[in-house]
C-alpha positions in Angstrom: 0.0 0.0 0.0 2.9 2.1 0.4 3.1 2.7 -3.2 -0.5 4.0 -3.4 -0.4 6.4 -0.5 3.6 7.5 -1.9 1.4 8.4 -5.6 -1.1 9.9 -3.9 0.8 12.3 -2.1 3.3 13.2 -4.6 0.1 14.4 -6.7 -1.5 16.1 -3.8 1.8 17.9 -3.2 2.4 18.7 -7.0 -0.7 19.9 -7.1 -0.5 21.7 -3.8 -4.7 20.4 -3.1 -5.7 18.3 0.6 -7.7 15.2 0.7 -10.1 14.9 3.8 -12.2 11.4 4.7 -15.5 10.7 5.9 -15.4 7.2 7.5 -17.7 4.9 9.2 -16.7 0.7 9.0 -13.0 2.1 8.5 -13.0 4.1 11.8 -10.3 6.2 11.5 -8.1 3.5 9.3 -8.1 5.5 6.4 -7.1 8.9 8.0 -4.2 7.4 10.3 -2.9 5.5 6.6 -2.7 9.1 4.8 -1.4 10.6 8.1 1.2 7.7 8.1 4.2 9.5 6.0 6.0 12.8 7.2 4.8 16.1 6.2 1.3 15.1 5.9 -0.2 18.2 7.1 0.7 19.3 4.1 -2.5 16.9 1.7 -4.5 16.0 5.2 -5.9 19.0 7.7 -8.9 16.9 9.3 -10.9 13.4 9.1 -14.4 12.7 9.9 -15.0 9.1 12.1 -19.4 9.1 11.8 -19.7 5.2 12.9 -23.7 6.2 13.8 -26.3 7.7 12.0 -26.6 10.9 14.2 -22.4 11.5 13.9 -23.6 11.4 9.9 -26.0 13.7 10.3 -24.1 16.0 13.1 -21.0 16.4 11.2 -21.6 15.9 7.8 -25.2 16.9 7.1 -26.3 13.5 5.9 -29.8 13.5 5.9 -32.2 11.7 7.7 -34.8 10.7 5.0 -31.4 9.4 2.9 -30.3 7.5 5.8 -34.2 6.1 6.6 -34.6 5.3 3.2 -31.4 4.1 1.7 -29.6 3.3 4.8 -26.1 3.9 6.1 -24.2 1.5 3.7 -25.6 3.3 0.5 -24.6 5.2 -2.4 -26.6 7.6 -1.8 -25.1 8.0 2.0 -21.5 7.9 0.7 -22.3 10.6 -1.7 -23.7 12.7 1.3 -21.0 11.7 3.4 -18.4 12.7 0.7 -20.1 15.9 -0.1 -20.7 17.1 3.7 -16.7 16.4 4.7 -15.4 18.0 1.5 -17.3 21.6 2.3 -16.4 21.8 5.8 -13.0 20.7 5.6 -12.8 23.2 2.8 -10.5 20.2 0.8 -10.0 19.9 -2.5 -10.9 15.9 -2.2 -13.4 13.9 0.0 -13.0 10.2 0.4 -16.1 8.6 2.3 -16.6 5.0 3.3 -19.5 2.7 5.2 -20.0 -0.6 5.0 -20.7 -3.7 7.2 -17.4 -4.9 8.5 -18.9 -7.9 10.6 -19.1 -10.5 11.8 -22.6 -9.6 12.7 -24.8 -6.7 11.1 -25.3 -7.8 7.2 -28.6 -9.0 5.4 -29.0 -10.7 2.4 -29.3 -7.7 1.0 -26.3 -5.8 2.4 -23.9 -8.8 3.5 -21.3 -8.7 5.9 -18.2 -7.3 3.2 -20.4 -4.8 1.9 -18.8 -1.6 1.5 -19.9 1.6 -0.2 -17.1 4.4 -1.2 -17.5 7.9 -2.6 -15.3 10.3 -3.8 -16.2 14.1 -4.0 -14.4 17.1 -5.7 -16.0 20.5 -6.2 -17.1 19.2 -9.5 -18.4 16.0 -8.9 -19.6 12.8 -6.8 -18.6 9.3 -7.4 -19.7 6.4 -5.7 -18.8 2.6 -6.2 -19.3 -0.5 -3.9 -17.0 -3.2 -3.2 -18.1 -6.7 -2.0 -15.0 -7.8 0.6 -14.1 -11.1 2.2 -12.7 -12.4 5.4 -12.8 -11.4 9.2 -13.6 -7.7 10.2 -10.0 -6.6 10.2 -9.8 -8.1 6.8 -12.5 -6.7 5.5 -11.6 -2.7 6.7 -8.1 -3.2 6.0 -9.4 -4.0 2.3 -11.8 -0.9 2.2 -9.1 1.5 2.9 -7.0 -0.2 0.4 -9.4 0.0 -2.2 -10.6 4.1 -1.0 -6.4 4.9 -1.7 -6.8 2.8 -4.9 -10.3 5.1 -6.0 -8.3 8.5 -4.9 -5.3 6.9 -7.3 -7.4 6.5 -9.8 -8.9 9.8 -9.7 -5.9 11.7 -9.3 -4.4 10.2 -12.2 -6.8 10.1 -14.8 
């Protein structure tokens, strides 16, 4: 992963732009990996950690009928979450992430590997799911793998 997060910042720092996160099943994961290299206050000022529905909707203005409706692991949650991080951490990127880490907690519907990403810029949303396997620590270590991997993939386009 090393290699992701040393692309990543290069770009951000090329580019002189900061990344922010919005994370739910990843708890934190995500912002101590971009944090994990020297001179990252210079891409990463602040994370968001919204594991319930009200931290969503406290911090970053997810709203209720979205999470009543679609529920927490959603697209259109992930978008929200994305969205609400990227305006008031004033970044230039917003990586969001909820799923259903496990072992208990996922439905036929929404199994336990489930994970919903989005990725917001002051142009546009994206959102994309991922469907992970193995134990909970497996299963978040893989979701902020694959969050790195979508920023990557963004960044260079």
């Amino acid at each position: 992963m090393t290699q992701i997060l040393l692309d990543i910042t290069s770009k951000l720092n090329t580019l002189g732009h900061t990344v922010t996160c919005a994370e739910s099943c990843t708890s934190g994961l995500l912002a101590a990996e971009l944090t994990s290299l020297p001179g990252s206050s210079n891409w990463f000022n602040m994370g968001y950690i919204t594991y319930s529905n009200q931290a969503k909707q406290q911090l970053l203005n997810v709203n209720d009928t979205t999470l009543r409706h679609y529920g927490a692991v959603s697209e259109e949650c992930v978008r929200e979450m994305a969205l609400g991080a990227l305006i008031d951490a004033k970044a230039n990127y917003a990586l969001s992430v909820s799923g259903i880490a496990g072992p208990t907690g996922g439905s036929a519907e929404k199994p336990v590997g489930t994970v919903w990403f989005g990725l917001a810029t002051k142009q546009r949303i994206w959102a994309k799911h991922h469907q992970f396997n193995g134990n909970r620590d497996m299963i978040r270590a893989q979701a902020v793998e694959y969050a790195l991997r979508f920023l990557r993939q963004y960044l260079y386009r």
